[in-house]
N, C-alpha and C positions, 0 to 999 in steps of 0.2 A: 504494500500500500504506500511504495515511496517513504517508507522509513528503514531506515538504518537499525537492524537489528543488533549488528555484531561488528566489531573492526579488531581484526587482529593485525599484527605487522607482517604477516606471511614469511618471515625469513624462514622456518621450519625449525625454528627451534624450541621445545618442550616448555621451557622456562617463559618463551614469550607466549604462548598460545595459554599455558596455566594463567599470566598475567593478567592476561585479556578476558579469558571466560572466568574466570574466577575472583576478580577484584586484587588488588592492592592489599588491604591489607592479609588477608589470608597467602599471597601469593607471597608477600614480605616475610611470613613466618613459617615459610619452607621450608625442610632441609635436604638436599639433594641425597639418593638411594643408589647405590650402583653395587649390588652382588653378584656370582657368577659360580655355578657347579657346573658338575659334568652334563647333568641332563636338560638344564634352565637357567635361564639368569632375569634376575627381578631388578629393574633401574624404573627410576622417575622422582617423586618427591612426598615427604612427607611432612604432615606439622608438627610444630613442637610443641611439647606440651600443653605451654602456656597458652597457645593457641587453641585449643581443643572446643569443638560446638557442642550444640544442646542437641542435635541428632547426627546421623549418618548422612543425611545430603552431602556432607562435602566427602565424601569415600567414591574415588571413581577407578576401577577395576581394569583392563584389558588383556584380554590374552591371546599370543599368535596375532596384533593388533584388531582384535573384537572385542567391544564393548562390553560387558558380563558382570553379574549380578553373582556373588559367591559370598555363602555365609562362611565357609571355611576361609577365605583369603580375611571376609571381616572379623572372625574370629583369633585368624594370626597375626592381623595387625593389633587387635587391643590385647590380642596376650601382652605383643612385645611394649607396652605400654603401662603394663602392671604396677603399681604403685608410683607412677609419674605423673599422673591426669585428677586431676578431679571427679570422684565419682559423679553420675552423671551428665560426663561432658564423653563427646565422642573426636577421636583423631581425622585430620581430613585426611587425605590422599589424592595424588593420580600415581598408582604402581601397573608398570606391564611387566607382564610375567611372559617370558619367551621359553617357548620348549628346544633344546638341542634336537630334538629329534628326528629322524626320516622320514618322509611325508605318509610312508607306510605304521609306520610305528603310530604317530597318531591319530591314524585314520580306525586302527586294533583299539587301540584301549587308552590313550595316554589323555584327552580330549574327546568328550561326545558334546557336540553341542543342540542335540537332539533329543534334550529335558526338555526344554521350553519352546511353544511355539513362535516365540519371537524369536529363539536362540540366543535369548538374552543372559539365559543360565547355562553352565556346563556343567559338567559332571567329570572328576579326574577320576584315571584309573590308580594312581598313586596318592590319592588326597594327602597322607601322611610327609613326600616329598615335597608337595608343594605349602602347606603349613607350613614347614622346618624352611623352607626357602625364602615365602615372603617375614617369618618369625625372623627367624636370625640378618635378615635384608635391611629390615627396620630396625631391630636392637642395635645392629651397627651402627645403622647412619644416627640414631638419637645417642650412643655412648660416644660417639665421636662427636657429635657440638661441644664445641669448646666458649659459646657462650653461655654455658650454665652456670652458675657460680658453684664454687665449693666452698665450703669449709673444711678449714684447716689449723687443725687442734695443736697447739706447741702443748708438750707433756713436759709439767711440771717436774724440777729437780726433786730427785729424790732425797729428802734429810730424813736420817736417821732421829728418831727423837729418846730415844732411849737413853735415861740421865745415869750415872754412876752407881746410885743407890736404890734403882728403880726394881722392884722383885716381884712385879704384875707386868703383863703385857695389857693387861685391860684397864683403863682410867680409871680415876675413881668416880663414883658418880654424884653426881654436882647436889649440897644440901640444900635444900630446901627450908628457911627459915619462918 
């Protein structure tokens, strides 16, 4: 209707297309994903914690570059999120999960995308590898933000208080007048 829905920059790159569909600030509290096994590799970006929504809208999924709706991918992403987030609050994502495999091997068991009439859902033949894949993909990429602050404990010198004539280890306990 002569309105401008969408303007990305076209260059093809991840980070400016997330920018674009996704807004500013969530796109500013990114952290880039990049893992890689023998049979798949998981790259694209994820939030940090601090970040985290009041639902799943911002979790967007691809696999083999198809769009896909997987409770197991959202279940391994807030594993790896476990005591970091705000209960409550949910992690965004854009993660693709690429299969190493031979187009024969996927077509057997590795990928059915013939759950959902949309094929919007898939079904793995390995569920278990791909969990461990996008789990450990994300735990990286959030233990390696090195904007998180830490704390850091200096441990007090040890003295000795034990006086010359002292024949308790246990104080005495303080009277009460």
């Amino acid at each position: 209707d002569g309105k401008q829905e969408l303007l990305t920059p076209g260059d093809g790159k991840l980070e400016s297309a997330v920018y674009a569909v996704l807004g500013r600030e969530l796109a500013l509290g990114l952290r880039p994903v990049q893992a890689s096994g023998e049979e798949m590799s998981v790259s694209g970006f994820v939030s940090m914690p601090a970040c985290c929504r009041n639902s799943r809208n911002w979790q967007f999924f691809f696999v083999n570059g198809r769009f896909i709706k997987s409770r197991l991918m959202m279940a391994a992403l807030e594993e790896a999120y476990a005591n970091q987030k705000m209960v409550g609050k949910f992690p965004g994502c854009v993660l693709h999960v690429t299969t190493k495999l031979s187009a024969v091997d996927i077509r057997r068991s590795a990928v059915d995308v013939n759950v959902h009439p949309a094929k919007s859902e898939v079904k793995f033949g390995s569920e278990r590898q791909v969990f461990s894949a996008v789990y450990h993909a994300v735990l990286s990429a959030l233990e390696a933000d090195r904007s998180r602050p830490a704390a850091v404990l200096d441990r007090p010198a040890r003295r000795d208080t034990v006086t010359p004539h002292q024949t308790t280890l246990i104080p005495p306990a303080p009277t009460v007048r």
